[in-house]
N, C-alpha and C positions, 0 to 999 in steps of 0.2 A: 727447827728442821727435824729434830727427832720426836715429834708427834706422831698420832697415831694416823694421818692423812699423810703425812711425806714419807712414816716408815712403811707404809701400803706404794705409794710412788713411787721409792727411788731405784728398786728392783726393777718394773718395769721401764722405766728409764733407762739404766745403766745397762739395759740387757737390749736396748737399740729399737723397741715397740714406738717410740716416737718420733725420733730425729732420721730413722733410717737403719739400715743390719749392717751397712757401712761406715756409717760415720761414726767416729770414735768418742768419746765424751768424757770431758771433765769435768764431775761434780765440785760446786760449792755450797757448802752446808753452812747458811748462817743461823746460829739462834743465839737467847739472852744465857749470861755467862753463869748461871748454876745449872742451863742445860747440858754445858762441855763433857761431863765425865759421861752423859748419856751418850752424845752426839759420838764419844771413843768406840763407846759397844758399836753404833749404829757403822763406823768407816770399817771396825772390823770385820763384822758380818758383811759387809757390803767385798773385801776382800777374800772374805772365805767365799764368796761366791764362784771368783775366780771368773769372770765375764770377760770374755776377750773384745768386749768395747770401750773398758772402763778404763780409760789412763790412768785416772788419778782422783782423791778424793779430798777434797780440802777442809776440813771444820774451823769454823770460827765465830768468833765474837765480836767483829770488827767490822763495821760496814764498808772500809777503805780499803778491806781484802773481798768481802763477801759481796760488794756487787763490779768488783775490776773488771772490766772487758769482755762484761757478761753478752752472748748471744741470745737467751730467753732467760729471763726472771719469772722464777713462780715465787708469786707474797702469798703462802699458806698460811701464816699466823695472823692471828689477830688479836684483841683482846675479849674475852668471851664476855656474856651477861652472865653476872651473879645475881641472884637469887635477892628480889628488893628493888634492881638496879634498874635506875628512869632510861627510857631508850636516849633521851638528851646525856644522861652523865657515858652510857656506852659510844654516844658519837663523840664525845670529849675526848674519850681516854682513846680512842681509835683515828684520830684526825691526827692528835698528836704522834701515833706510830707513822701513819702512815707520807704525813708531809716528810718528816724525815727519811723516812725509805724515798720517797721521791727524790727529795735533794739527794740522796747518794746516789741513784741511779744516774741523776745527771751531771753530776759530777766525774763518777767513775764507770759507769758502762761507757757502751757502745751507742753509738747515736742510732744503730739500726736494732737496738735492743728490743724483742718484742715481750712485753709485758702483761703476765696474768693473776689478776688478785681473787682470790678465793677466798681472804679470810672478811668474815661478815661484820658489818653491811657493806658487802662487796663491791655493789653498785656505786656508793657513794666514795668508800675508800678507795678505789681506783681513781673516780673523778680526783680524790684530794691530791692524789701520789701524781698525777699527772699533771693538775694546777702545779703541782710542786719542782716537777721538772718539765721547764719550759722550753730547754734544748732540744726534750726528746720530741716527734710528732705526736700530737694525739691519738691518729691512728693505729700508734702502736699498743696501748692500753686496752685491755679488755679484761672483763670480770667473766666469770663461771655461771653461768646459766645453762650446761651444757649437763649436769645432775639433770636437772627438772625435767629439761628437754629427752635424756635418756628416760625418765623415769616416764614420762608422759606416753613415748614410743612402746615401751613395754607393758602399760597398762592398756592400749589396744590391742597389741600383738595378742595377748593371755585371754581378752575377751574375744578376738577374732578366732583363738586356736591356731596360730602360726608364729613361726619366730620371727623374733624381734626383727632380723633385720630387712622383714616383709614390708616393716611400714616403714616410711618416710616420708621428710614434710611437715610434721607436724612444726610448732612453732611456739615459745613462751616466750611472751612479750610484757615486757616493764622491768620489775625487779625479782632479785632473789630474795623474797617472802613471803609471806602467805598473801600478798595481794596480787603477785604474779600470776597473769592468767595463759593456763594451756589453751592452745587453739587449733583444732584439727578441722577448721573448714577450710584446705588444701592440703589435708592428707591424702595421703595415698595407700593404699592394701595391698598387697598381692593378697590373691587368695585362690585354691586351684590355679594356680599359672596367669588368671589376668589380675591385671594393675584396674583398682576400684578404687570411687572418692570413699573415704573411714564413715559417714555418716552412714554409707549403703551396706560399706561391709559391718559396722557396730548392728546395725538396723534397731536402735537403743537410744534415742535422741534425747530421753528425760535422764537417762545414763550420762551418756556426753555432756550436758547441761548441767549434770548434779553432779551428782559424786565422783564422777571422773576430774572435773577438776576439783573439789575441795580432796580428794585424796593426793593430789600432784601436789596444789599447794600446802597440806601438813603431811608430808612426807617425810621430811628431815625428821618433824618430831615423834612421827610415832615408831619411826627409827627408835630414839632416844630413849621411848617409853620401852622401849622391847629391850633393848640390847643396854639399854644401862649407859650407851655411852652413843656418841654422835656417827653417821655415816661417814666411814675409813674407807674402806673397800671400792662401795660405789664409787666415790668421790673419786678415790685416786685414777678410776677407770675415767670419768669423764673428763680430769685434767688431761691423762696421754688423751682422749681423741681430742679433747679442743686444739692443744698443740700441736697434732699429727695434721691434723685439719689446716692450719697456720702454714704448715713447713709443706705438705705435700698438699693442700685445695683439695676443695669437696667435686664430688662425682657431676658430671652434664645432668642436668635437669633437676638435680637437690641442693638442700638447703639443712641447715645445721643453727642450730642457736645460741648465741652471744652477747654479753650484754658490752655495746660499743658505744664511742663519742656518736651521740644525735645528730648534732649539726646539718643541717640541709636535707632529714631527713623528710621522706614524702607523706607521711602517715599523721604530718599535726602533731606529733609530741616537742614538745618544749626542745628548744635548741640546747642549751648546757645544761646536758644529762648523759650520766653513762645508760644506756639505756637495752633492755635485751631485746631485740628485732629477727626476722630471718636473714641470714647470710651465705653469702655467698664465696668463696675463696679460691684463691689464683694469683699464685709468684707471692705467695706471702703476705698479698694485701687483699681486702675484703671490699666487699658490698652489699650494702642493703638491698635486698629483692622489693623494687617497687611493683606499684602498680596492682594487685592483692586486692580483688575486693573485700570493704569489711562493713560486716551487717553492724546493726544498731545495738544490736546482743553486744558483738566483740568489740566495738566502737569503747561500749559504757569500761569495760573491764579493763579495755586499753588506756583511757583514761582516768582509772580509779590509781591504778596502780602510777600512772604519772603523776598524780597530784601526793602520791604519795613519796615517793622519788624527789619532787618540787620542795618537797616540806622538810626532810632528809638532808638536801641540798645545802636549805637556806640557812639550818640552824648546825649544820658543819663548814658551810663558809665564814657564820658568824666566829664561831670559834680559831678561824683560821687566820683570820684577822687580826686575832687580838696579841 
């Protein structure tokens, strides 16, 4: 928890951006135990802030403290790719964190705990932490596709000439990676005062087609190539709105993006999969927005990124087994 995505986070948090300006909050900061003397800096700053919603800050090393009677779990850690490293050996070592984060949630949170994994391959480590704990609902799990989906919103906004928070609707459907496809055929524009579909107001179709999505989908990296280091800032921006979205629900007539349990979904995608769809939020529980038509273009893309998910799946269940 003292990385460079939670210590972007927990300010925002602690200062009431997500839960509410009322509601009071107690931080738990778990991480592995040669982070502790960081995690010291991070509660003291977190104190010097002196935030009057902050009760209390807790650090630990201890899963039997660090997910106790928790109301929202964000899993921001992961184990990262090294350099060499097969995506098979990164689902290994990350199946392994994250069944265990599973079993302690269900052990020790809340049964109405609602749960968000960030650290990558988000899609798949959720699905594990959730096989893992079988007490909690599935519905309460979801991964971070809520980056992409911001990022996707702002690269129309910037080509429309209006702010970001003009467009809405847009939609990143499958996974968080580069096979994740942006899709704005039910976007929407303001632009001068009326609400336009994004195709009329881009008026750029080999744009929307091309490079608008392969920029959405390597976005994290050429983060990485610039700055040397991975997206903090955004990131922690898209965890408070996923969450805030969670605890207070999305506006009449919008939709936001998540990557949630499949099951019964209307769209064809493989039933056990955490998968990213539009949603929809209300009393803390979600929905898929059916009914969406989707051309042959969006169809393929939807399906590329599932079988890639499919593939992710089988050879992290493998290991989950064993």
């Amino acid at each position: 928890m003292s990385g460079q995505i939670a210590y972007s986070l927990l300010y925002s948090i602690a200062k009431g951006d997500v839960f509410g300006k009322d509601q009071p909050i107690i931080l738990v900061l778990l991480d592995i135990p040669p982070m502790l003397p960081v995690l010291d800096g991070v509660v003291m700053e977190l104190q010097d802030c002196a935030l009057p919603l902050l009760r209390e800050v807790i650090p630990t090393d201890k899963v039997e403290v660090g997910f106790k009677d928790l109301d929202a779990a964000i899993l921001v850690g992961s184990m990262p790719r090294k350099e060499g490293m097969e995506r098979k050996d990164l689902l290994k070592a990350n199946v392994a964190i994250f069944k265990a984060q599973g079993a302690a949630l269900d052990k020790y949170a809340k049964k109405t705990v609602k749960v968000l994994v960030v650290g990558n391959p988000a899609n798949t480590n959720c699905l594990i932490a959730s096989k893992s704990a079988p007490s909690i609902p599935k519905e309460n799990f979801s991964c971070l596709t809520r980056l992409d989906h911001n990022r996707a919103s702002s690269q129309v906004a910037i080509r429309c000439g209006v702010p970001a928070d003009n467009v809405k609707n847009v939609i990143i459907w499958g996974n968080h990676s580069s096979t994740q496809y942006p899709d704005v055929h039910h976007a929407k524009v303001t632009v001068q005062g009326s609400e336009v579909a994004a195709y009329d107001a881009v008026k750029d179709d080999a744009w929307l087609k091309g490079e608008f999505i392969s920029t959405v989908q390597l976005r994290g990296a050429a983060v990485i190539k610039a700055r040397k280091l991975s997206s903090a800032m955004s990131a922690a921006k898209a965890i408070c709105d996923h969450m805030r979205d969670i605890w207070f629900g999305t506006k009449e007539g919008e939709f936001i993006s998540m990557g949630v349990y499949a099951g019964g979904n209307s769209y064809g995608i493989p039933e056990d999969l955490i998968y990213s769809f539009p949603i929809q939020l209300k009393n803390k529980g979600w929905k898929v927005v059916d009914g969406l038509p989707i051309n042959d273009f969006s169809r393929a893309k939807m399906e590329a990124t599932a079988a890639e998910l499919v593939d992710e799946r089988d050879t992290a269940m493998a290991f989950l087994s064993q």
